[in-house]
N, C-alpha and C positions, 0 to 999 in steps of 0.2 A: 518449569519443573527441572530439580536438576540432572544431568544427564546418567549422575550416579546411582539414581535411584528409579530408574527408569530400568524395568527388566531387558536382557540381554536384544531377545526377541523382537522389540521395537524400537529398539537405542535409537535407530537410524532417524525414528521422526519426533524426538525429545525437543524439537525446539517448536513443534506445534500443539502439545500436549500439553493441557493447562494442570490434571490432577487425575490419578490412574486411583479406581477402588477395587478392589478384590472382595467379593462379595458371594464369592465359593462355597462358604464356611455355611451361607444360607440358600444355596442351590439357586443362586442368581449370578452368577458368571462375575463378568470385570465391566466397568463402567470406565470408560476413560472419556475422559472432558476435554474439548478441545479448546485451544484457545483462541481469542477474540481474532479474530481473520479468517477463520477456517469453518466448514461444513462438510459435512457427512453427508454426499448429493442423495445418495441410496434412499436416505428417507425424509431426506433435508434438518437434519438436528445439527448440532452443534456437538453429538457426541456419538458413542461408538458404546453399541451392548452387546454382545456375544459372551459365549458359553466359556471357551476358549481363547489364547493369547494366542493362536494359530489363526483363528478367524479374527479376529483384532489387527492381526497383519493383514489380511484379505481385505478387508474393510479400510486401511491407512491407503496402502498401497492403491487399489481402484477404485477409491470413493470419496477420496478426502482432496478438496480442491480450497484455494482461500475464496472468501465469502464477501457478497457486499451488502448483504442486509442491512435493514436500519439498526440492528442491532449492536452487529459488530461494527457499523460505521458513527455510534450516534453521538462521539467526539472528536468525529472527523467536519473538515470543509465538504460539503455539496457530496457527501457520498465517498468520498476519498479522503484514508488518511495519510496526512501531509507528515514528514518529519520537520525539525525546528528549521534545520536549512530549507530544508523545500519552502515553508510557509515565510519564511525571511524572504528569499531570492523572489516568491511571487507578490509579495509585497512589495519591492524593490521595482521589479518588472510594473505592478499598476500603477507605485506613484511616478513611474519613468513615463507611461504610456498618456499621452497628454494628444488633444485634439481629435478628429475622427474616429469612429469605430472601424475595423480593419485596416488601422494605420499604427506601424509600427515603424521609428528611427534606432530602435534598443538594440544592444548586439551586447553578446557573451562576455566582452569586454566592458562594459559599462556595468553592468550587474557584476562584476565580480567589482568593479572601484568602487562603487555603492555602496554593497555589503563590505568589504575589506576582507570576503572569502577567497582563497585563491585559485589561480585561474583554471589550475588541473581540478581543485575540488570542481567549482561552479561546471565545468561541464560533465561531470559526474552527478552534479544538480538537475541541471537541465537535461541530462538523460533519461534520469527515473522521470522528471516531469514531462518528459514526450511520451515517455512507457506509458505516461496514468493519465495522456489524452489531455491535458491541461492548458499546454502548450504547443508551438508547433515553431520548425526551426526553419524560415525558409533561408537557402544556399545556394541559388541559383548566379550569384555572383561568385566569382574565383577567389575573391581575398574578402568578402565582407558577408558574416551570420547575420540574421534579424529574427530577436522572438517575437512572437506574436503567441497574445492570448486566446484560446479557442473560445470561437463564442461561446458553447453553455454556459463559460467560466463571466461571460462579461457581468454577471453579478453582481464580482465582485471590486467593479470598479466603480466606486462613487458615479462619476457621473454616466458613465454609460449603463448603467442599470437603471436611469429612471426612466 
């Protein structure tokens, strides 16, 4: 929704708001729809009703968390959605990852010559991919990263998934 059209009152959460109804005129408050990532934990919906744009704030602010239902995820990978780099860089990562399950020789450097992403992006990549559990970055050497794929995800690696 755009932010211009979004009353003053809740401007602040206009980027998770899919379509606001004002529904006044039939002594049925305001309906705001939230959009695909997010939930209304209070009663578990996807949207917010109240009487008021006062209690609509009350409801944004301590009840509105993003969502991982099959709903909101159901064109995502495994429950999570991926953006076009993330699901590039982990495709990158599986056809790199060759030989035993919990063996990785992949480092940050190889996946960004892979993809031809660079190399501040891709660990911008692989950040949000640690964030969303996907992967995992071991560092216990001084000069050399290695990704590794977290098992729930081995899936999605041809041969370790059979």
């Amino acid at each position: 929704m755009n932010k211009s059209e979004v009353p003053a009152s809740i401007r602040k959460w206009h980027a998770i708001i899919d379509e606001i109804v004002d529904e006044r005129s039939d002594d049925n408050g305001y309906w705001i729809y939230l959009k695909s990532g997010y939930v209304n934990t209070m009663h578990d919906v996807h949207h917010i009703h109240e009487n008021t744009l006062s209690e609509c704030v009350e409801q944004l602010r301590d009840f509105v968390e993003p969502c991982k239902c099959s709903e909101c995820n159901e064109d995502s990978e495994n429950g999570l959605k991926l953006t076009d780099l993330e699901k590039f860089t982990v495709d990158s990562l599986i056809r790199q990852l060759d030989g035993e399950r919990d063996f990785s020789a992949v480092a940050p450097e190889d996946l960004a010559a892979d993809t031809k992403i660079p190399m501040q992006q891709i660990r911008g990549v692989l950040s949000s991919l640690v964030k969303k559990e996907i992967i995992h970055i071991d560092q216990r050497h001084k000069d050399v990263s290695i990704v590794y794929l977290r098992q729930e995800f081995y899936s999605l690696h041809p041969v370790w998934s059979k």
